[in-house]
N, C-alpha and C positions, 0 to 999 in steps of 0.2 A: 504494500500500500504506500504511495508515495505522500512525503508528507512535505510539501512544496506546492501545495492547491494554495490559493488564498481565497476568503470568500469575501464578499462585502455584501453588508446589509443596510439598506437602509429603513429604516422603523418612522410609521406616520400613525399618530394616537394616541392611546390611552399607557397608562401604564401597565397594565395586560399587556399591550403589544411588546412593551419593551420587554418584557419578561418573557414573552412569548419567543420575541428572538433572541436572548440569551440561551433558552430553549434550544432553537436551533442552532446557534453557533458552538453549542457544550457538546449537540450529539453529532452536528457533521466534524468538530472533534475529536471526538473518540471513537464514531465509527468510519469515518471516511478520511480522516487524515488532513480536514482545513485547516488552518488561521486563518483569524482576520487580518484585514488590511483597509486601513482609511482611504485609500487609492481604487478609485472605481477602476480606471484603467487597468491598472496593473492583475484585477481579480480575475481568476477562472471561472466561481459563479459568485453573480449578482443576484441579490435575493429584495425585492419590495414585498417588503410586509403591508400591508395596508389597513386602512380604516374607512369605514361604510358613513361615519358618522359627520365628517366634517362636509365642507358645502364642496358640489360638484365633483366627487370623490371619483366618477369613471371618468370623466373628461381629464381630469390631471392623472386618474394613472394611464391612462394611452399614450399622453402627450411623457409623462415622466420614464415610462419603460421604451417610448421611441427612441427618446435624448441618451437612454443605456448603450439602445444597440447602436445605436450611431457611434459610440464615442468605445464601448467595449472592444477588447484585442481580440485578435481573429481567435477562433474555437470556443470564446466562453460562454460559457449559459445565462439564461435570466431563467429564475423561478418567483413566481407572483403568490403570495398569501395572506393570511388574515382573514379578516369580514369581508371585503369587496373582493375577494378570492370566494369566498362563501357563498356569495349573492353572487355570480357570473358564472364561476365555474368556466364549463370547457368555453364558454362565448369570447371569453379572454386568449383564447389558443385560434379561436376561430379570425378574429380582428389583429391579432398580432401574431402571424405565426411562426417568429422566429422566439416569442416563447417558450422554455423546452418544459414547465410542469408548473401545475396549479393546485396551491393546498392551502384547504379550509383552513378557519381557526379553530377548529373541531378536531382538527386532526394532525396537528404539530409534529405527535410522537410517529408519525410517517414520514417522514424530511428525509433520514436515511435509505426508504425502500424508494420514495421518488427521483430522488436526484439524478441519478445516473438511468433514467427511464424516459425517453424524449417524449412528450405529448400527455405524461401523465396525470391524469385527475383526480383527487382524491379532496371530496367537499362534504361526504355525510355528516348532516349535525345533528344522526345519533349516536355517531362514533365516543364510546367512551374511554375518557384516559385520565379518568379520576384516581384508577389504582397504578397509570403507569410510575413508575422511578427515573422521573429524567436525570441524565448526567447534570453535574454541579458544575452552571460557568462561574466562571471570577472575572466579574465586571469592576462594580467599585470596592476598594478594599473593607471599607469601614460600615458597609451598607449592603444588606440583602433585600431580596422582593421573591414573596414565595406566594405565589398562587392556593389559595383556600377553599376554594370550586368552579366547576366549572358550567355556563350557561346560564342562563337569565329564565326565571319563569314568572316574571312581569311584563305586563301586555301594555305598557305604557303607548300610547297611540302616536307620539312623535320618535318611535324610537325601532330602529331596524335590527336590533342588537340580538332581539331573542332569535330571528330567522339565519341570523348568521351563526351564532353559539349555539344554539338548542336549548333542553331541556336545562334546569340547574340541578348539580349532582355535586355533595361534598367529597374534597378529598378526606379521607380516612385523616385521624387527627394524630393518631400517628405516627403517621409520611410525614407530617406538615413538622412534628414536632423533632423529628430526625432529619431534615434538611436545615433547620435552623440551626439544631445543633454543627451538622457541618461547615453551616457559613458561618459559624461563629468559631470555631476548629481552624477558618481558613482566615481571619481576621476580624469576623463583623462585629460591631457591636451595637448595630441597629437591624430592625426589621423592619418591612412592610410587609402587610399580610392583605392579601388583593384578592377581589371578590369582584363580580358586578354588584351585587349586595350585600359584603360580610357578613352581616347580621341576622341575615336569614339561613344561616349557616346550620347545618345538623339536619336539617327536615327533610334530606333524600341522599342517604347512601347509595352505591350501588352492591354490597352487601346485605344488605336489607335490616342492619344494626341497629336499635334504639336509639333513638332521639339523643341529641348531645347539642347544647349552645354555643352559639358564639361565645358567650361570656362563660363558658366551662374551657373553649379552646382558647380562650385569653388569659385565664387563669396558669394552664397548663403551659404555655408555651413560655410566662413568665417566670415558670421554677428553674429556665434553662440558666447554668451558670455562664457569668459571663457576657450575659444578654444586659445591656443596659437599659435599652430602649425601644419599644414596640411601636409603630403604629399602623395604619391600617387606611382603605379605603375601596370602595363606599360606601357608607352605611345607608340603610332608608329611613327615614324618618318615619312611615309605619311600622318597622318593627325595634325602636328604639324605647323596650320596655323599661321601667325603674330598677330593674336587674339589672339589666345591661351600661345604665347609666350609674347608678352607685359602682357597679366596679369601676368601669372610666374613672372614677372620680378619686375610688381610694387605693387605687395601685400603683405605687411609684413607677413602675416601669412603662407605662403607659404617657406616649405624648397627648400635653396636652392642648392639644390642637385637634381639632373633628371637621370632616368635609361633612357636612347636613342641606343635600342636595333640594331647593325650595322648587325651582320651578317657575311659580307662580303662587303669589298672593291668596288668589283669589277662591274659594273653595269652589266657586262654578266652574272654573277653569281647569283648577285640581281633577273635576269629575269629572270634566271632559278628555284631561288625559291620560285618564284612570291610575293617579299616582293612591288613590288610597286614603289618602288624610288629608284634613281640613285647614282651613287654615290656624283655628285655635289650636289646634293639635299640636303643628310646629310649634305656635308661640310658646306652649306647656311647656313640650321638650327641652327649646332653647332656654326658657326662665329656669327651667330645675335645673340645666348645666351649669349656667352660668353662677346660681347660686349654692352650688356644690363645687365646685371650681375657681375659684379669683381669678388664676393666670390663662383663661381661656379663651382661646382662637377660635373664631368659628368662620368658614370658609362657605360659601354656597353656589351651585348652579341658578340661574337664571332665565328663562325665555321668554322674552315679550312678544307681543303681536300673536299672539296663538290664533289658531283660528276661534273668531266670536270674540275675541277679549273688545270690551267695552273701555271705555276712559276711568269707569268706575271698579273697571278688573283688575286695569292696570295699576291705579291708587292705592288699592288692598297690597299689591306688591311692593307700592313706594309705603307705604305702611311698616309692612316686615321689615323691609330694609331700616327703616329710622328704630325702630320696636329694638330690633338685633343689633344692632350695627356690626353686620359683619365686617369681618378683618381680611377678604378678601372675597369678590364676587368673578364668577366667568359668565360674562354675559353672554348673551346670545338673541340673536333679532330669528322669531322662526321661520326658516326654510322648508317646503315639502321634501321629503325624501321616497324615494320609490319602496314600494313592498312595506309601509308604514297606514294604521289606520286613517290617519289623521290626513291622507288624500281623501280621503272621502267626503272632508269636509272642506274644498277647494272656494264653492258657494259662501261660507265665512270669512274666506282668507282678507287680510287688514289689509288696505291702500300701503305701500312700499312704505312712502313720506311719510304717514302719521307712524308705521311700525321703525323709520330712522330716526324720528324725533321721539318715541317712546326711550328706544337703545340708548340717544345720549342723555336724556335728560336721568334714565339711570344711573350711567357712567357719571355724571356731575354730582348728584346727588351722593355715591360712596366715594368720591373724590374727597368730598367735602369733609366727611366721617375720617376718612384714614388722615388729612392734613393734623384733624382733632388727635387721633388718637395715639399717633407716631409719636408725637411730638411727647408724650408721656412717659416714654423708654426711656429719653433724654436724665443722666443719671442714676439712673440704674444699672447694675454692677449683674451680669447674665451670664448664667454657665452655657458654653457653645462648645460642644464638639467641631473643632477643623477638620474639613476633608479636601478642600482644594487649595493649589499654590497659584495665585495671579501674577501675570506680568510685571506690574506694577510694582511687584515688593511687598504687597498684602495676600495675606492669606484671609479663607472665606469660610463659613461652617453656619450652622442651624443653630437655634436653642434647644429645650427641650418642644415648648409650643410654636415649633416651626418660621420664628423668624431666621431672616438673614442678616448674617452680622460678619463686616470685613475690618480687619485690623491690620496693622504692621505685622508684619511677621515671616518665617521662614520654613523651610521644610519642616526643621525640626520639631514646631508644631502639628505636623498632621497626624491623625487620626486622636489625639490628646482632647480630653476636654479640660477647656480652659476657662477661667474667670476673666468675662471682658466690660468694662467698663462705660457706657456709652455716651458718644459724646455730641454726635448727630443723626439727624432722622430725613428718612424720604418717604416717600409715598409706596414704595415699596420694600427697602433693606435700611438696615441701623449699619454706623459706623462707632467704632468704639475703643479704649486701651487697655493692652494687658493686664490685669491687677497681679502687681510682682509677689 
């Protein structure tokens, strides 16, 4: 087996995907003999992972896997995966046919049996590899991300995610509690534990095993020694019981920082996109965090203009947003997406201009919150794990509740948590000094 392949990959999406290609590049290491290489030219196979979810997702991957083989060295392959691998299938071999194989996100633990298979397609999403054992990559030293199950069985109506993944099925706890240990064997002293909904975590084996929590697998994977710091993403805000939040709140190892994906304000809007809960319901949630927690981040998705939303939907949103003041929002003006309910409601969809003047007038309004609330770090003395060396002579790392904080500093600081002192604030990272 010659070990002189290089692969390159490039990853568009979620953090799934990036774990997804870790995934891949761990096993076309250990069974086909790749390395990576930051050099697209220079690779034997080119792999686009993709994502179903962002806007115009098949127009940029034709146009993006064209710009491959234009510029690829004579003999090497493109392979296309992920969700928009999921959603096309062989239609992608069909339109570009100098792609040599096509894999679902269903189906990862197949990368070795396609690769060297010209035209092959492998997109079943109820391919299960909840009990596979993927090989361990070593991407960042200080930092793992371990997949906790796999597929989505929420029918959210803006969202294409379950037809590409399939059913949701947990991985065995564990698998999950034995990879951690490794990446912490091989340096980490952080996790992410990734889900489409962590929290729904336990309700479908494919063993057919008893019932077991999220907040039982969060207990368990914090007796690992060595483990500093857990955190996780995404949870739902429907199944964010009082269990599940009193442990968030009293286990040190647990960051605290939580993505609590909103949506929308509005609980008409809510039921139109079948997310489940009301809008009181978030507020509950979010008021019991926060008043179990002081040092709390709380992050949110967003989508305005849904189809039907009213001036009076949208307000219920500008509402939450002032109620929470989240610590950071990803907005989103809504897009139709194909193979999603929510074409169906086309007859709703918002004038463009009223749903671009919705977008900023959001974006202004938590513009205005983080100016407020940045500004409050200022003097504050925050433990930050380093994990990057800048250019500049600064080095970069997290807190524990997820800010970013760049200091003076040197190699000698990384992977160290350190005490850093803060001495300026932006709208997105703190700056700050060593405390010696």
């Amino acid at each position: 087996m010659s070990q002189n392949k290089k692969l390159f990959i490039q990853t568009i999406g979620c953090q799934m995907n990036d774990t997804d290609s870790q995934h891949i590049q761990a096993e076309l290491e250990k069974h086909k003999g790749y390395t990576t290489t930051s050099n697209m030219e220079e690779a034997d196979l080119i792999i686009i992972n993709t994502c179903s979810v962002r806007e115009k997702p098949v127009s940029k991957l034709f146009s993006e896997i064209g710009q491959f083989n234009k510029k690829k060295k004579k003999g090497a392959k493109i392979g296309v995966c992920g969700c928009t691998a999921s959603h096309l299938g062989e239609d992608i071999i069909k339109r570009a046919p100098y792609v040599d194989f096509v894999l679902g996100a269903r189906n990862i633990s197949k990368i070795k049996d396609v690769v060297d298979v010209k035209g092959s397609v492998e997109i079943s999403i109820d391919n299960d590899e909840s009990m596979y054992e993927f090989s361990t990559a070593k991407t960042n030293q200080y930092r793992a991300s371990v997949n906790i199950s796999v597929g989505c069985d929420k029918k959210c109506t803006y969202c294409i995610v379950p037809s590409t993944r399939g059913e949701e099925i947990s991985i065995p706890p564990e698998m999950i509690v034995e990879q951690v240990r490794k990446s912490v064997a091989l340096g980490a002293v952080e996790v992410t534990l990734l889900g489409q909904n962590v929290n729904s975590y336990g309700r479908n084996f494919s063993d057919g095993r008893g019932k077991y929590s999220f907040t039982n697998l969060l207990q368990d994977v914090s007796k690992i020694e060595g483990l500093e710091r857990i955190r996780f993403t995404s949870p739902h805000p429907l199944h964010m019981d009082d269990d599940f939040i009193e442990e968030f709140a009293r286990n040190p190892k647990i960051s605290k920082c939580i993505h609590m994906p909103l949506q929308s304000g509005s609980t008409k809007i809510l039921r139109a996109m079948k997310r489940g809960y009301t809008k009181e319901w978030f507020l509950n949630r979010a008021s019991k965090l926060r008043a179990l927690v002081p040092n709390l981040r709380i992050t949110t998705d967003i989508i305005v203009a849904f189809p039907g939303e009213t001036q009076e939907n949208f307000e219920d949103s500008l509402d939450v947003v002032n109620q929470v003041e989240f610590d950071q929002i990803f907005n989103f003006k809504y897009s139709p997406r194909p193979g999603t309910e929510a074409l169906n409601m086309a007859h709703l969809e918002i004038d463009d201009e009223i749903g671009s003047a919705r977008l900023i007038e959001l974006i202004e309004l938590h513009k205005r919150h983080l100016e407020k609330k940045m500004d409050t770090y200022i003097g504050q003395t925050m433990n930050v794990l380093i994990e990057s060396l800048k250019p500049n002579g600064e080095v970069c790392g997290f807190t524990d509740n997820l800010l970013q904080v760049f200091t003076k500093g040197s190699d000698d600081l990384l992977g160290k948590f350190i005490d850093i002192k803060i001495t300026d604030a932006s709208r997105t990272s703190l700056k700050g000094e060593v405390v010696l």
